[in-house]
Phi, psi and omega in degrees: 000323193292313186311329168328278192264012148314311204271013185243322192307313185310325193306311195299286209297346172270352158265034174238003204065004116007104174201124175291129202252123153290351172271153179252345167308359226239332187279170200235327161216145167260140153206139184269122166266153207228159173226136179250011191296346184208158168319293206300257201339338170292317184260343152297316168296283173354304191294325191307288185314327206259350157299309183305314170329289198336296180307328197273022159303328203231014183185134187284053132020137137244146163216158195214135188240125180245190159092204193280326141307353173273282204339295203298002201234308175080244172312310183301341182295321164324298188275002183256290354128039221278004192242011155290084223244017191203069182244146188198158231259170165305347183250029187226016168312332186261011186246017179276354154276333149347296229261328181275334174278005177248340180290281165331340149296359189080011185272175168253072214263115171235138163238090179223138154243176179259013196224146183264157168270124165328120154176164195275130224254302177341338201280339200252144176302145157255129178294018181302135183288104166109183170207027169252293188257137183249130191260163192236049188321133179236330156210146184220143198083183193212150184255015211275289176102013186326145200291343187247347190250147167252023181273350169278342159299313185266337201264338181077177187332181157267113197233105187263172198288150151288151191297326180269354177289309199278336177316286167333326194248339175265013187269325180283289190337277200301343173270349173265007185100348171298141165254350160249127160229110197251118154299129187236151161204142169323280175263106164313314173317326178303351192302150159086345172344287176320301216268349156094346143344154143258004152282352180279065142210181193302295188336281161357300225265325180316303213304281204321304197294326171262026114331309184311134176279155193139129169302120140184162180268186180221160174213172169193146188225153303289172180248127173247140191327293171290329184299024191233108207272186179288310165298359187275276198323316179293305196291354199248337171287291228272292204266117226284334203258359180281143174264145186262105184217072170264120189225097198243090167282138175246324133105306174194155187275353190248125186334304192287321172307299195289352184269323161303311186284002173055060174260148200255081180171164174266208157249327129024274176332284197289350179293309202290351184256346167308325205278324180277331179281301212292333172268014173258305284198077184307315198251359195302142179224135174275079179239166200237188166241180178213159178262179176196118199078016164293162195289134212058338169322120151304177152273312189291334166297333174308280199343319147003307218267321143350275159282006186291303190289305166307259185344327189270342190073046183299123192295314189223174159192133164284120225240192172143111156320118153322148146195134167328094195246169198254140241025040197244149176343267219299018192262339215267344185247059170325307228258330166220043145325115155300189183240149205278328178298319197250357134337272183273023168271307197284344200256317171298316178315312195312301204278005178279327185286303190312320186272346185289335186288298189273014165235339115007279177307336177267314197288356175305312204272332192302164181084018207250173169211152175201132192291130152238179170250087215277150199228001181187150139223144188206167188247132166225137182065016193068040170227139177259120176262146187266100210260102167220176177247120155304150173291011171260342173119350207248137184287105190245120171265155194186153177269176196170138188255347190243321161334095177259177170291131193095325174307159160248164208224108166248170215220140171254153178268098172269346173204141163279123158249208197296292188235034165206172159223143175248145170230214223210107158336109170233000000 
């Protein structure tokens, strides 16, 4: 979502005269797109401005601080940061030409609401990176309140895009040569809730979109368990160009946690929708994120969390130490905090359990063939090796005398290692 909306900012600013330098030395204005899901991102952009401070000693500068850390920090960043000259929240990408023309005026502008600004989004070019994958906002922000996340805080309600709008912007993504188009949302699943329609949901817009003429895949990020209804599943079935792919947090295998996290399903729960995707599906890959250390985990609930991942045959998971982010519950039970040593011991595990998961999960594939998408090539050894993505998700290397970026392949799978799998060009 941030890379998203990184390629719109840029965009708004090249009808602005505006044009991106890869050097930053070079440049007239910074600006940092911020993430608050964990500490460590927070205080790496911090270090970044205060590198950028340096410079404007020695150069008239403007810098801008967005994203989800601006929602949250707000004014302040202004007073922690007097060498800042422009900050703004996630629902105000689009006030941004307003907010660059007060900069350029000599102002000290911070712009954050709870609300998003009203504009028409269509009129400004997207800055996309490359010419494969096109990310796609369909919604944003989340109503869940999970005990541990702050994104209903910095990203707000859930407000999904009109429907013939996100049509419209992937109809353009594939005429310009995109071979992916990934929906992106906190809950992806979640679209159309809002607009109260019944054509506005994900199911609906996979039909619609793989309609579009053309070679290419459709992908959509994240999943929140229950929302991922029966019709989803048929549509991901039916429409030949959605890749069988789901990336479903499961957050902890034990029941009484996930109840703290006030995530709404069990580990039950969440077995049975694995267990139904998965008899739907040959080639299909399952992946979750997991906490490690919330506040009161037991060792025996980690453990859980453990067999959670053996048992469901979770292909991958994005692993990650609580941390504490502020107005959120669980930041709030100071008194049962783990202690960081036994934090990040169970966090070592988690991720010891995870590759044992994930190369498990690639030797499932060897004897198999599969369409990829090729995604990088380079020569070694007087060989051209090949970088591609399966529709699944799973990263595959293979030689080729022919093969370019952008092409698709199918490939048979002869070895697995930890986090690829490689085969042989058919």
């Amino acid at each position: 979502m941030n890379k998203s909306d990184s390629e719109r900012i840029v965009g708004i600013l090249s009808h602005f005269g505006y044009e991106e330098c890869e050097n930053p030395r070079e440049a007239d204005l910074l600006i940092v797109n911020t993430c608050s899901i964990r500490q460590l991102s927070a205080n790496k952009a911090y270090s970044q401005i205060g590198v950028w401070g340096k410079w404007k000693k020695h150069k008239p500068i403007k810098i801008g601080f967005c994203g989800c850390v601006a929602q949250q920090d707000k004014k302040g960043l202004l007073k922690r940061f007097p060498y800042l000259d422009l900050v703004f929240g996630t629902h105000n990408i689009y006030e941004l030409p307003t907010l660059i023309q007060r900069v350029e005026n000599g102002e000290k502008v911070c712009a954050i609401t709870d609300t998003a600004y009203k504009a028409d989004e269509t009129q400004y070019h997207i800055s996309r990176k490359g010419n494969l994958n096109a990310w796609i906002p369909i919604i944003e922000g989340c109503n869940n309140f999970c005990t541990y996340c702050i994104v209903p805080y910095t990203r707000g309600r859930e407000r999904s895009r009109d429907f013939d709008v996100i049509v419209e912007e992937a109809k353009r993504a594939i005429s310009e040569g995109f071979k992916e188009i990934t929906l992106l949302g906190q809950n992806v699943d979640s679209y159309g809730k809002d607009l109260k329609d019944e054509k506005s949901t994900l199911a609906n817009l996979l039909r619609e979109l793989n309609k579009i003429e053309g070679k290419f895949r459709i992908r959509f990020v994240t999943s929140y368990p229950t929302d991922i209804t029966d019709d989803l599943i048929d549509a991901v079935d039916e429409c030949e160009k959605v890749c069988e792919y789901f990336h479903i947090p499961m957050q902890s295998g034990n029941s009484e946690v996930l109840k703290k996290m006030n995530r709404r399903y069990n580990r039950e729960q969440y077995k049975a929708i694995v267990e139904k995707i998965r008899n739907r599906f040959k080639h299909v890959t399952i992946t979750s994120d997991f906490i490690a250390g919330f506040p009161g985990e037991t060792e025996e609930q980690f453990e859980d969390t453990l067999s959670a991942i053996k048992e469901l045959q979770l292909d991958y998971s994005n692993t990650a130490a609580y941390s504490p982010r502020e107005k959120t519950v669980a930041a709030k039970w100071i008194e049962k905090f783990i202690p960081e040593e036994i934090k990040y011991e169970r966090l070592e595990r988690l991720n010891e359990v995870n590759k044992q998961a994930s190369i498990a999960s690639n030797k499932k594939f060897v004897g198999e063939t599969l369409e990829v998408l090729v995604e990088g090539v380079k020569e070694k050894d007087g060989k051209r090796q090949i970088t591609s993505r399966a529709g699944n998700n799973k990263i595959v290397h293979f030689e080729s005398n022919t093969a370019q970026i952008g092409d698709f392949v199918n490939v048979k799978i002869d070895a697995a290692s930890l986090w690829c799998i490689k085969g042989q060009e058919v």
